[in-house]
N, C-alpha and C positions, 0 to 999 in steps of 0.2 A: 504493500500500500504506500502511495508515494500521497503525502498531505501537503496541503499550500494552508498557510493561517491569511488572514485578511482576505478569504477570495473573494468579496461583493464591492471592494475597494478600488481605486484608481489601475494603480499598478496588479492585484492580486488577481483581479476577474480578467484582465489581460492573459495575466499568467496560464491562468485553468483553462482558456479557451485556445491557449499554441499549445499546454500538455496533450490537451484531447486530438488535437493532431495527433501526437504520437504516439499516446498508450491508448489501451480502451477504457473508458468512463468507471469501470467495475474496479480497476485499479489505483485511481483516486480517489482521495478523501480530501474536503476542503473542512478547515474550523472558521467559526464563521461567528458574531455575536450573536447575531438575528437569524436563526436559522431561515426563518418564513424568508427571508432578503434574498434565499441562495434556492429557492425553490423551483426555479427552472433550470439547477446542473441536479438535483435530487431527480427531475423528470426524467434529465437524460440519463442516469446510472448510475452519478456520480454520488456516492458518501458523503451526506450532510450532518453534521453534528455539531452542537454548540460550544464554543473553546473563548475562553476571554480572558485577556495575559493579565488582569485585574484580578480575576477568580482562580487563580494558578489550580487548585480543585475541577474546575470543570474541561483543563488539557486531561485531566488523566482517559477521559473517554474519547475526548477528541484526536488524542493521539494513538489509541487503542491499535495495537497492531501494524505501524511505522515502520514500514523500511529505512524510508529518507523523509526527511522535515523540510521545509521548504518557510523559513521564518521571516515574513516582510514587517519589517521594523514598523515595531507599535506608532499610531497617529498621535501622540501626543507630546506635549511639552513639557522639558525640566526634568528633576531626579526621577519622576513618575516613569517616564522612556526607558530607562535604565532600569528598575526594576521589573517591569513590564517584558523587555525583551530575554532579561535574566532569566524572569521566569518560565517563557516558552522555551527557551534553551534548555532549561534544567528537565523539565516534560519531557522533552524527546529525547532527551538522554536515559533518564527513567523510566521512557518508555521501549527502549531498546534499539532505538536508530540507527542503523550505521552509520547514515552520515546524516550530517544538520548543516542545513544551507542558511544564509543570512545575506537580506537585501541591506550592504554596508553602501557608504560614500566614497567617492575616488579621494576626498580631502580627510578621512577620517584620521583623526590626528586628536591629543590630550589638551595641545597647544593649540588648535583652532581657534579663530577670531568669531565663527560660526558655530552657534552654540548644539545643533545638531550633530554636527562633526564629533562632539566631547561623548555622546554619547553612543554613536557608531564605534566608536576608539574603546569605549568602554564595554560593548558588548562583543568585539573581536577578541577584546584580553580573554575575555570569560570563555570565549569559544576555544581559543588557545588551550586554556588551562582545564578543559575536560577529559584527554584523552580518547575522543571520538574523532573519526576521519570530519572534516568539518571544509567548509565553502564562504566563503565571505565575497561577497560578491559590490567590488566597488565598482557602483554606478555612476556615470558620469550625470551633470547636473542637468534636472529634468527642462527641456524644450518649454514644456508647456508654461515653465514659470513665469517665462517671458511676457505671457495676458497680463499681469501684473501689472506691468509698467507700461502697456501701450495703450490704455484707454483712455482715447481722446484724440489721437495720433493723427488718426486718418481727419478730423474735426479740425484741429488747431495747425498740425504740422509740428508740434514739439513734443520731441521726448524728453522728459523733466526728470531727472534723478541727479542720486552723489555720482560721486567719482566712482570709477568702478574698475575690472582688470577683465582680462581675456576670460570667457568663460565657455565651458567642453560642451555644449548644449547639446543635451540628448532625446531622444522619440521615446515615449514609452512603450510604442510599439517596439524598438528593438530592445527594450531592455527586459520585457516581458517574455518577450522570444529566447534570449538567453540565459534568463531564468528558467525559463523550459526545459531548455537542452540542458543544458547543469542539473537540474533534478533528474532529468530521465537520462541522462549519459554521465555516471558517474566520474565516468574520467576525463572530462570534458575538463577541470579546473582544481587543482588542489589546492588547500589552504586558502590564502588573500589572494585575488586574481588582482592581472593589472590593472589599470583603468580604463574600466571598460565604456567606453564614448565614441561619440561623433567624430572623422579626423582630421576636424579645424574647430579651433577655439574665438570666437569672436566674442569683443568688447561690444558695450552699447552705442560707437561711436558707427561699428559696423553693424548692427542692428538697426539704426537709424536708418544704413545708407541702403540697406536692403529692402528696408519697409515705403523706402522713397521710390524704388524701381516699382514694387508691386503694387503702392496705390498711385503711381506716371504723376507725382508731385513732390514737392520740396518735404525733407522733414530735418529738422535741425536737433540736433543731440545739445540737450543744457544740461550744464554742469552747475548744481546748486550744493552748498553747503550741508555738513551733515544735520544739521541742527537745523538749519530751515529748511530743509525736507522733512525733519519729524514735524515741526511745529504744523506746517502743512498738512500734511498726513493726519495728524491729530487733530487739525482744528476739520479735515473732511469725515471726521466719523471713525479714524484706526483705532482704538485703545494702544495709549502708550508703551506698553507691553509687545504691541505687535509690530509698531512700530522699531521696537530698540532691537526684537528678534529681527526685522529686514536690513537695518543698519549693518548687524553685525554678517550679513550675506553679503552688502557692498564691501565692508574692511577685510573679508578673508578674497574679495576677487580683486581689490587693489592688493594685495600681497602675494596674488599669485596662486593660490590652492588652489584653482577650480580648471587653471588655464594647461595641464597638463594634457594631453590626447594618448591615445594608442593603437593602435591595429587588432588589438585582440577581439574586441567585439566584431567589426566586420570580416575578420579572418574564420572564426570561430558562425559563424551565422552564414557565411559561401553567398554575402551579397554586400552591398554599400549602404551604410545607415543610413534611416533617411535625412535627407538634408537639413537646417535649418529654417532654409527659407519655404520647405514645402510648410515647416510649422506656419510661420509667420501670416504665408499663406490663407492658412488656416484661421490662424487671427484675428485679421485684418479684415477679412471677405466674410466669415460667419460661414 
């Protein structure tokens, strides 16, 4: 039984729908909060049962019978993350897995300026120190985050943020896929893989200049202050909290964490990730 946790989620329900490409339905099991959520992979064969890295008690059913674990890092912020993902980890070890897979970050680092990052770093240690064949899977930074900062774009012609650095922007489509393939092809990655992304890294200055080509008008890239961006943001409805967590995504991509690339993903996948600007694309046009 090969398990995915979060499968009703952005990345996870990706994931279950490139495994079913590969194995048959009878062989997966998804853990899910809401089972009722997951009730059209229950249709098709697939093993639905309730798992919630809050109630570390209710993995012991959810992971009932594990070959391989497939752990997409808990949705939430702060030390919560961390024990959260701790806890799925210790499940499938518990529950006999040979190996425990982990959606990590390509920036996972103790010393992150990105506060996610601290906790990617921290639930690799733990995978480290179990003894189990184990997969960490650094993904490059999701594509889609890019919605974020362009609404308005195609309206005014300005993209308004901080300073920012090269960043590895990646499709959730491919990073879903080779979560896939890493669970149902064990040897597909051992330990920390490399970073696994797109194989060009662009800043917002190139973002702008891309989003200028696909809406045939001018968009200018503004560099505003870190602090009058939060005030900003705060005074349009952020809670300052969510604000200081985005801050600290511009300060780790001016220092570089994000801007690294590799080959592994589109070598390992026998195609070209998808581009950037198909995201944008997407974006931009609706």
């Amino acid at each position: 039984m090969l398990v995915v946790t979060g499968a009703t989620g952005r990345l996870g329900s990706r994931i279950v729908e490139r495994l079913l490409e590969r194995v048959p339905a009878g062989e997966i099991g998804v853990s899910v909060r809401d089972p009722a959520a997951a009730s059209g992979l229950a249709a098709r064969g697939v093993r639905v049962r309730r798992g919630d890295f809050t109630d570390p008690s209710s993995l012991v059913h959810a992971f009932e019978g594990a070959e391989r674990v497939l752990v997409v890092s808990a949705a939430i912020r702060g030390e919560g993350a961390v024990a959260a993902n701790l806890a799925a980890i210790d499940a499938a070890r518990a529950a006999g897995a040979s190996r425990i897979l982990y959606t990590s970050h390509q920036a996972a680092a103790p010393d992150s300026l990105f506060a996610p990052q601290l906790t990617h770093a921290a639930t690799e240690a733990h995978l480290l120190a179990q003894g189990v064949p184990f997969t960490a899977l650094r993904n490059g930074f999701y594509a889609s985050t890019l919605g974020m900062y362009l609404g308005g774009v195609a309206e005014t012609g300005r993209l308004v943020a901080p300073e920012d650095g090269p960043v590895s922007w990646t499709d959730h489509a491919d990073l879903a896929e080779i979560a896939a393939v890493a669970l149902a092809e064990p040897g597909t990655f051992e330990g920390i893989t490399p970073p696994l992304t797109a194989p060009v890294a662009l800043d917002l200055a190139d973002v702008a200049a891309l989003a200028a080509e696909i809406l045939d008008r001018p968009v200018e890239r503004i560099v505003v202050g870190d602090e009058e961006w939060k005030a900003t943001a705060v005074a349009n409805g952020m809670p300052p909290f969510a604000a200081d967590f985005t801050l600290g995504m511009f300060r780790a991509a001016r220092r570089g964490e994000f801007a690294a690339t590799d080959p592994a993903l589109e070598t390992v996948l026998g195609h070209p990730a998808v581009p950037v600007r198909t995201v944008l694309e997407g974006l931009l046009r609706g």
